[in-house]
C-alpha positions as CSV (number, residue, x, y, z in Angstrom):
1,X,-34.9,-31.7,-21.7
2,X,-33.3,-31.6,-25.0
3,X,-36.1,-33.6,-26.4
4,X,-38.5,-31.0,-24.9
5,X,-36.6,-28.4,-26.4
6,X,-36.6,-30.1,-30.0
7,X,-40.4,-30.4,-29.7
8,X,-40.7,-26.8,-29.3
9,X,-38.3,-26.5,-32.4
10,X,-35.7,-25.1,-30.4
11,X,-32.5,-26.9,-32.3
12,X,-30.6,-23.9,-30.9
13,X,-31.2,-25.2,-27.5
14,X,-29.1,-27.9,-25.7
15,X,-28.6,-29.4,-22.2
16,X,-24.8,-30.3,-21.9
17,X,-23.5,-32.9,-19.2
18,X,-20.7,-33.2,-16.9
19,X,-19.4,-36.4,-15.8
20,X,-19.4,-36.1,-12.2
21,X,-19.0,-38.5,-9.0
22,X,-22.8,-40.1,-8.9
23,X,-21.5,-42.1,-12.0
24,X,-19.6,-44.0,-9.7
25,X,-21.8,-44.6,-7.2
26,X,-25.2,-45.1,-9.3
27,X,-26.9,-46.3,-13.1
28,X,-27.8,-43.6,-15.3
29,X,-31.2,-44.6,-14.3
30,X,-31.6,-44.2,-11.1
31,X,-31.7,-41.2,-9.0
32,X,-28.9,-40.5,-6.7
33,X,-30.7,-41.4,-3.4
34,X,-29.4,-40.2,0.0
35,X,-27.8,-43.2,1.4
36,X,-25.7,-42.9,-1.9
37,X,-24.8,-39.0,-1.4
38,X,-23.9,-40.1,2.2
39,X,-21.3,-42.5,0.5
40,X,-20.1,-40.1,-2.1
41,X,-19.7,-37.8,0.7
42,X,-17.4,-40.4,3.0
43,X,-15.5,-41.0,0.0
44,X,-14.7,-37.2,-0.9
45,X,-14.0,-36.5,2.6
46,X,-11.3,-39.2,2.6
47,X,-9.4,-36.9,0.0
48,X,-9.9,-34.2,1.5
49,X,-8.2,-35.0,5.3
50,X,-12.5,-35.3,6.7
51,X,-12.6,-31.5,5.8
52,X,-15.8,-31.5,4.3
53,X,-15.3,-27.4,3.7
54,X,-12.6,-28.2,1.7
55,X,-14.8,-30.2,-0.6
56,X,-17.4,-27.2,-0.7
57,X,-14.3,-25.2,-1.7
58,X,-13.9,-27.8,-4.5
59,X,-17.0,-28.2,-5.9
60,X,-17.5,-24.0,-6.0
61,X,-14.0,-24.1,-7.6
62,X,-15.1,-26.5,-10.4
63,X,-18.5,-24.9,-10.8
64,X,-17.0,-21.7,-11.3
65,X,-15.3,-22.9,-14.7
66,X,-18.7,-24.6,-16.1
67,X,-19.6,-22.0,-18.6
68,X,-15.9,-22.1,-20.1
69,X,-16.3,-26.2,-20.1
70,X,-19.2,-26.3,-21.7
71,X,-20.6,-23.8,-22.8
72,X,-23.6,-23.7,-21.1
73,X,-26.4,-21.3,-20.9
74,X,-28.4,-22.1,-17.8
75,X,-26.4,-23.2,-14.7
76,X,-28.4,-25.5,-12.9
77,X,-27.5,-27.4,-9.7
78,X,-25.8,-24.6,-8.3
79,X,-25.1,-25.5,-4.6
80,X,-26.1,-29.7,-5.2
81,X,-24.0,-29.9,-2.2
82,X,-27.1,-28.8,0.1
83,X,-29.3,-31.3,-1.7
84,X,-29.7,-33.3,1.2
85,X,-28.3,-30.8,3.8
86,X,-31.6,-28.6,4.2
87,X,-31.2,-29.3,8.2
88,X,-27.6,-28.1,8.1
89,X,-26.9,-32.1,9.5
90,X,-23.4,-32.4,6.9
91,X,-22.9,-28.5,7.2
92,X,-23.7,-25.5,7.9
93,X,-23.8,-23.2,4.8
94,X,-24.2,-20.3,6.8
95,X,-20.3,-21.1,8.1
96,X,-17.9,-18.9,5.9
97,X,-16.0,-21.8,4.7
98,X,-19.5,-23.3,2.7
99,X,-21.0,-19.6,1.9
100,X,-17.4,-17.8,0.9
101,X,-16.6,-20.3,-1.5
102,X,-20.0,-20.5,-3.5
103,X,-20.3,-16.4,-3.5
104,X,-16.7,-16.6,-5.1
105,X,-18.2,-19.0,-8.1
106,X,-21.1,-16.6,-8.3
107,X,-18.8,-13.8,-8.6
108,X,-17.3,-15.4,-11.7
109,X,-20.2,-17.0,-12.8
110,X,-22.0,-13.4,-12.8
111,X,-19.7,-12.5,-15.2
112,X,-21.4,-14.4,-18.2
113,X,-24.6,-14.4,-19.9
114,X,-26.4,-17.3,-18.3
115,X,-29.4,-17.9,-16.1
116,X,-29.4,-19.5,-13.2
117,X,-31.9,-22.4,-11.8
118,X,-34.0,-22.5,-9.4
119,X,-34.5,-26.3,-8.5
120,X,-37.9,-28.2,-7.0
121,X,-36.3,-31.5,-8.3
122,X,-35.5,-32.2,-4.5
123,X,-39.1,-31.2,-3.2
124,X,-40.5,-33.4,-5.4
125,X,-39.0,-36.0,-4.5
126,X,-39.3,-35.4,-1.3
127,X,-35.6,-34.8,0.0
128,X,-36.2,-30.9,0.8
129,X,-39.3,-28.6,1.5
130,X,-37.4,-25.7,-0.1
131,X,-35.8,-25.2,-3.3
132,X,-32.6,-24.8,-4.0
133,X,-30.3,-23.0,-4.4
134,X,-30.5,-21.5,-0.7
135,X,-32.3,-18.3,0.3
136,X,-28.7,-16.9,1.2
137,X,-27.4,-17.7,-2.3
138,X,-30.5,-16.7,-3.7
139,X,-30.5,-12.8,-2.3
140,X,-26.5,-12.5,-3.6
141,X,-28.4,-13.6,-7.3
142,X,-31.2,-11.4,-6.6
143,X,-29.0,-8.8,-5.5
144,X,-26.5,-8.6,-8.1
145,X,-29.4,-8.6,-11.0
146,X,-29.3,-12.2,-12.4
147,X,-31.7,-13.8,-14.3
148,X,-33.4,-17.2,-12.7
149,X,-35.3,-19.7,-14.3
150,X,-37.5,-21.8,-12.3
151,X,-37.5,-25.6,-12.7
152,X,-38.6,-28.8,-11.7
153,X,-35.5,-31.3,-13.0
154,X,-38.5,-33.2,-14.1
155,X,-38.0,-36.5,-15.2
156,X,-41.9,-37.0,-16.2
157,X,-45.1,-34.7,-17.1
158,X,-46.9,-35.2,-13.6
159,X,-43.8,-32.8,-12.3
160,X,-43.1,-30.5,-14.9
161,X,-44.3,-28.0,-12.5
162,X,-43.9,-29.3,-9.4
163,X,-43.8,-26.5,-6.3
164,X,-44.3,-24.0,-8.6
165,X,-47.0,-22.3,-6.9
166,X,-45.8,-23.1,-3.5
167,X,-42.6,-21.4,-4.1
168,X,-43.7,-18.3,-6.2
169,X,-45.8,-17.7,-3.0
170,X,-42.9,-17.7,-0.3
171,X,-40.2,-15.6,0.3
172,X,-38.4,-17.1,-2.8
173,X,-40.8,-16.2,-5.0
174,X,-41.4,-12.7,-3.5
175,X,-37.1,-12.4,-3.8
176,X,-37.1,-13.5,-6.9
177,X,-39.7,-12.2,-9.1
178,X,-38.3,-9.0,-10.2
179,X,-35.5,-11.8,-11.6
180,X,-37.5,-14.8,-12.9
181,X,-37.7,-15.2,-16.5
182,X,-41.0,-16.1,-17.2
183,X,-41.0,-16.0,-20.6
184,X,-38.9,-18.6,-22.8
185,X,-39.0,-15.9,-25.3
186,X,-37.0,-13.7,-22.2
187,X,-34.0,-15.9,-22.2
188,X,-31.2,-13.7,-23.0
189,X,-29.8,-16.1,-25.7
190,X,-33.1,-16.7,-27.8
191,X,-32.5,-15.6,-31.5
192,X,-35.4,-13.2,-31.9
């Protein structure tokens, strides 16, 4: 991405990292396949008493910080806990204890001039049919007037824009639209 965003001469532009779990259980490259988030997620549970909510909890309460950490401009990933959860099989993010927590990092996230992802990494690769993050989380964004950027956490140019038409079709797209940046030139921290 930051390549991408040198070619467009966008210098002002950069993608920031945080060093997170799947460093443990995979190489840089290589894609963190489900048998691997199944792992991750027996491991995390250990520290957490099995209480996978409390985890959730966790994660929100990390992700909540991530603009202060690193000052990014576009939070991406936002609920990676439901990457391979679409079926509600690990849990059920209607359940207060998985919805509560990520509203809360919303709420603070809200606060601050970014724009928020929506992901069809995952459909591309053929873990989910939807995007994410969930409809659910997607109405509180829609709702509370933030910006969204839609993306395929492409890796190579057959998917730069994979899903895109599928999903600005659904209900996503028809919650979203009045939100989606659509422009680069919209992004609330372009110099103009």
């Amino acid at each position: 991405l930051n390549s991408f965003f040198a070619f467009c001469e966008r210098h002002d532009f950069r993608v920031k990292f945080i060093k997170t779990q799947k460093q443990l259980f995979s190489r840089d490259e290589k894609e963190l396949t489900k048998a691997e988030y199944l792992r991750l997620l027996d491991a995390a549970k250990r520290y957490y008493c099995g209480d996978f909510y409390q985890l959730i909890s966790h994660y929100y309460e990390t992700l909540s910080t991530v603009v202060e950490r690193t000052g990014c401009q576009i939070v991406g990933h936002f609920d990676l806990v439901s990457k391979f959860n679409e079926d509600n099989s690990i849990f059920h993010d209607e359940d207060p204890r998985a919805f509560l927590p990520a509203v809360d990092a919303l709420d603070m996230l809200l606060k601050k001039d970014v724009l928020f992802e929506i992901n069809t990494g995952a459909m591309a690769r053929g873990y989910r049919k939807n995007p994410y993050p969930s409809l659910d989380i997607l109405k509180k964004l829609c709702t509370c007037g933030a910006k969204l950027l839609l993306t395929s956490d492409c890796h190579d140019a057959v998917n730069l824009d994979f899903g895109f038409e599928e999903v600005l079709s659904s209900e996503v797209g028809k919650l979203a639209s009045e939100n989606l940046i659509k422009n680069i030139a919209e992004m609330p921290f372009i110099k103009k």
